[in-house]
C-alpha positions as CSV (number, residue, x, y, z in Angstrom):
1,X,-7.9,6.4,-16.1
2,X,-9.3,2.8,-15.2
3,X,-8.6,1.6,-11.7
4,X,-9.4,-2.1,-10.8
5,X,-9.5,-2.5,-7.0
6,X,-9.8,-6.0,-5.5
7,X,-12.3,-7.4,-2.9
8,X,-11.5,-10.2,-0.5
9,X,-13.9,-11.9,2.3
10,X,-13.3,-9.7,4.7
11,X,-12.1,-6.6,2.9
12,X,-13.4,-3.5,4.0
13,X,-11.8,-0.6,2.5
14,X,-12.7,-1.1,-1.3
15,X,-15.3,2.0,-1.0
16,X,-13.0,4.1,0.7
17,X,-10.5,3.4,-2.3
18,X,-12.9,3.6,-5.0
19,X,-14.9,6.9,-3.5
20,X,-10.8,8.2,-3.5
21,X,-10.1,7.1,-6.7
22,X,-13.6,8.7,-8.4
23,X,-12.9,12.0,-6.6
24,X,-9.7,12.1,-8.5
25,X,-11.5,11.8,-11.6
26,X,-10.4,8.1,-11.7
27,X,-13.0,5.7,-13.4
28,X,-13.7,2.6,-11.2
29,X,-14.3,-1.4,-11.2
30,X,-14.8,-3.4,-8.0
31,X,-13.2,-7.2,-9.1
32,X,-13.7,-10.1,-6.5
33,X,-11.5,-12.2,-5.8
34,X,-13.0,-15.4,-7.7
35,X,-12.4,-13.3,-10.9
36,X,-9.8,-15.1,-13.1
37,X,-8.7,-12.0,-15.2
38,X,-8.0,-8.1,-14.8
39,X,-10.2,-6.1,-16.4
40,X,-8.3,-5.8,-20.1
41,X,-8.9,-1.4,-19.5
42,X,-7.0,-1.4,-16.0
43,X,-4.8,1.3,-15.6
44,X,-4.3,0.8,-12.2
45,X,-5.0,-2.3,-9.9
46,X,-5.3,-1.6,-6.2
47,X,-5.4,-4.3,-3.5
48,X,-7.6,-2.6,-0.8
49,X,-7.1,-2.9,3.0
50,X,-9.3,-4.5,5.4
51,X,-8.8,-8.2,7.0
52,X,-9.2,-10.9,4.4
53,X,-10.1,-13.4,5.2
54,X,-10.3,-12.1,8.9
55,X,-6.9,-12.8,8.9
56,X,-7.3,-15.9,10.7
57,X,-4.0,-17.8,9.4
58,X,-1.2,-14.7,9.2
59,X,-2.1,-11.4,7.3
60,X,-2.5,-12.2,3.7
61,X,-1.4,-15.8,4.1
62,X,-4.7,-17.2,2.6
63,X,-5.3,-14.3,0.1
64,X,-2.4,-15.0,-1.8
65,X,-4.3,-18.2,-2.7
66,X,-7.7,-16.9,-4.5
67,X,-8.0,-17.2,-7.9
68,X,-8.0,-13.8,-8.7
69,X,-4.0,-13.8,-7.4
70,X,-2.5,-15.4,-10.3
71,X,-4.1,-12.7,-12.7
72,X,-2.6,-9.9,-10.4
73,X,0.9,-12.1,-10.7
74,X,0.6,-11.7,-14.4
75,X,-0.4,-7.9,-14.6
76,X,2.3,-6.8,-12.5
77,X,4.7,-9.1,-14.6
78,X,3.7,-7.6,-17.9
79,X,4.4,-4.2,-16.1
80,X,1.2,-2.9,-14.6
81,X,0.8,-0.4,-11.8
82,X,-0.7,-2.4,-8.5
83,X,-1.1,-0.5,-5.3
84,X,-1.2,-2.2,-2.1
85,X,-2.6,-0.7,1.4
86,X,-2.4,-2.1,4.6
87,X,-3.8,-5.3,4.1
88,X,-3.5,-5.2,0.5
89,X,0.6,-4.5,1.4
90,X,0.4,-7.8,3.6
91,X,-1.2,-9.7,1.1
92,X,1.8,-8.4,-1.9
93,X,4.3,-10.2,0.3
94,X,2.8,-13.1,0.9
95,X,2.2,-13.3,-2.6
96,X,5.7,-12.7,-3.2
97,X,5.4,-9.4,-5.2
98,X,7.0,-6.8,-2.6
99,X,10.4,-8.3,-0.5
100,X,9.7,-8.6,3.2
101,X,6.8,-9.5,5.6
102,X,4.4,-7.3,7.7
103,X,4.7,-9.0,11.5
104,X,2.5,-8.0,14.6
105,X,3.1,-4.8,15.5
106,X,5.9,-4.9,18.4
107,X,3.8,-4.1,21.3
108,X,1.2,-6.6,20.1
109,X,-1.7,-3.4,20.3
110,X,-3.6,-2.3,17.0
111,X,-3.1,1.1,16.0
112,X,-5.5,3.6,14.3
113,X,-4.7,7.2,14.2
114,X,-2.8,9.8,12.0
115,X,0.7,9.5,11.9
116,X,3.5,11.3,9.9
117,X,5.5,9.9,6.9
118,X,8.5,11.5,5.3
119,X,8.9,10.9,1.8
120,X,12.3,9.0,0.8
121,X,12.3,8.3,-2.8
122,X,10.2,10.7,-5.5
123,X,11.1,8.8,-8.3
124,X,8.5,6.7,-8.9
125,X,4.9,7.5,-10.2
126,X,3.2,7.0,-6.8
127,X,5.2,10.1,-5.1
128,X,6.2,12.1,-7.7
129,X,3.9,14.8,-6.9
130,X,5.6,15.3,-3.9
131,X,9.3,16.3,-3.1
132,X,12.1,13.8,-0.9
133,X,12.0,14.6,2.6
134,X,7.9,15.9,2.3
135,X,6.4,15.3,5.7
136,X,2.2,13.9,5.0
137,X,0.1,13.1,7.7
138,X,-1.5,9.8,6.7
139,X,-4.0,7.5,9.0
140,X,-2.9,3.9,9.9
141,X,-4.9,0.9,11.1
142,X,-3.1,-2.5,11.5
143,X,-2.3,-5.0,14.0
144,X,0.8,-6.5,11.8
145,X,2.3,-3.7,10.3
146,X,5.6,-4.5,11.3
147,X,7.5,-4.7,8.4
148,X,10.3,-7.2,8.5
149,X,13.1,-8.2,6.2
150,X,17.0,-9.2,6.8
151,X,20.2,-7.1,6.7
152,X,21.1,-8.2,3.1
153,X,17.7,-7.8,1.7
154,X,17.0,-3.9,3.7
155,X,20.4,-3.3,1.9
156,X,19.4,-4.2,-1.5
157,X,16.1,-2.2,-1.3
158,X,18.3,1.1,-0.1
159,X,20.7,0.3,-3.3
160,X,17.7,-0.1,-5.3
161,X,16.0,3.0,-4.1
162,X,12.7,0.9,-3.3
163,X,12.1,2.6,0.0
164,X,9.3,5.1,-0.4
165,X,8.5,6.1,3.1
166,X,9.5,5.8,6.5
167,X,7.6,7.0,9.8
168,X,8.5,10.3,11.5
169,X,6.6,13.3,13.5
170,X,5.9,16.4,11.7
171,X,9.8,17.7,12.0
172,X,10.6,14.6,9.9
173,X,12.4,12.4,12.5
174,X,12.1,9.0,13.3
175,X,9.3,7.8,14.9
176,X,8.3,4.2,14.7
177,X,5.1,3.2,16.0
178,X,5.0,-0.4,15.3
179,X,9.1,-1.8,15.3
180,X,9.2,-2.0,11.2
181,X,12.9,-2.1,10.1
182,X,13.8,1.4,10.1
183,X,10.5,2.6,10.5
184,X,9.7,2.0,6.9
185,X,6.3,2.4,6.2
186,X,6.2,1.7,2.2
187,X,8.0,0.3,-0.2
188,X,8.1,-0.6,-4.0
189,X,9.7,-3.5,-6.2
190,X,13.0,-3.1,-8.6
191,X,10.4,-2.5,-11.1
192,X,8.8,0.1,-9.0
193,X,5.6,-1.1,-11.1
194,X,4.4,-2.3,-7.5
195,X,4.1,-0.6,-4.4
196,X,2.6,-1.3,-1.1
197,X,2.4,0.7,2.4
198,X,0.6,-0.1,5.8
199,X,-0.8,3.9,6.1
200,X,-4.3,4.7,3.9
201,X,-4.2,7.4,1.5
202,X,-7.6,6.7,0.8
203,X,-8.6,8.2,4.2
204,X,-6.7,11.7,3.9
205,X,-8.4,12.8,0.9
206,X,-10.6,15.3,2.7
207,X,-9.8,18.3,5.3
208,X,-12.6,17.5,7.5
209,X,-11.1,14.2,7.9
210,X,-8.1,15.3,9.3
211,X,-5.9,15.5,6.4
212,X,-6.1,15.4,2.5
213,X,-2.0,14.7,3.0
214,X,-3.5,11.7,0.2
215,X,-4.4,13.7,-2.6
216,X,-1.1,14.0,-3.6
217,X,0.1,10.6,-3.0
218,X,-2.9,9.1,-5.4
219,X,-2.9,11.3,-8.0
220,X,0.3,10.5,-9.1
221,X,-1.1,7.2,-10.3
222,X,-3.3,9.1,-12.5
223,X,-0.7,9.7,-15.5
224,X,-0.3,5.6,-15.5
């Protein structure tokens, strides 16, 4: 298992992702974002969180423009498995490869701590170690998490079943800590081929940490 995980100006969780990725018994490749191709043995390309490009124009907005973008267009297209993260979500749809946008978070604060997920939809390889309506405890850290997108297009992505996981506390019940549309938290497209959430994985892989909620979540990836 092969996992390609990209590095923007400004990125700062690569590490995080690959030390993940290489407990899992994953096999890893750091690829900047000048690079003009995938590495051909990719089984999994991961778009790591952090602030590219310091996020001086809107989340993502400038990322979608390195070089590196067009290859990741072109993987996905041909049906490869790209994860997004936080920042890595932001900059999938700005690029145009997840539906929706990620807007500051409603009271304008940053957030960073735990918070719980639910699971919505299993049927996918990113969750399918885990059952619909699992509660995780997964860390966020964003600014703009605020996921966004109209009545007609939040419709298609419940007929679609491309909404993986929504906020809650541990009982499972709504709780929104940044004003997405119905607290979603992930998502994935028709494909479900590409998949994005604000919450890190990468950073519940270990007890000590707080939670290894993670483990589960990532190692679905690994049968790509």
């Amino acid at each position: 298992m092969k996992v390609s995980i990209l590095q923007f100006p400004g990125t700062n969780c690569e590490y995080d992702t690959q030390h993940a990725f290489e407990e899992l018994g994953a096999t890893t490749e750091i690829v900047w974002h000048k690079a003009e191709s995938i590495p051909s043995d990719t089984n999994l390309l991961v778009v790591a969180g952090g602030f590219s490009y310091g996020d001086y124009l809107r989340s993502g907005a400038i990322a979608k423009f390195s070089p590196v973008m067009k290859a990741v267009g072109e993987y996905a297209k041909n049906g490869g498995k790209v994860l997004g993260i936080c920042n890595g979500f932001q900059v999938l749809t700005e690029a145009g490869l997840l539906p929706g946008a990620l807007k500051r978070n409603e009271h304008l604060h940053f957030i960073s701590k735990h918070h719980h997920l639910k699971i919505v939809n299993n049927e996918n390889i990113f969750l399918e170690n885990l059952n619909n309506n699992d509660v995780v405890n997964i860390p966020i850290a964003h600014h703009d998490g605020n996921y966004y997108i109209d009545q007609s297009g939040l419709k298609s992505l419940y007929d679609n079943n491309q909404v993986l996981l929504k906020y809650t506390d541990e009982k499972g019940e709504v709780k929104n800590p940044n004003g997405s549309v119905d607290s979603i938290a992930g998502i994935c497209n028709k494909e479900k081929n590409v998949f994005g959430l604000m919450p890190h994985p990468e950073r519940a892989m270990e007890l000590i940490l707080g939670s290894d909620d993670g483990i589960k979540m990532l190692q679905g990836f690994l049968k790509a």
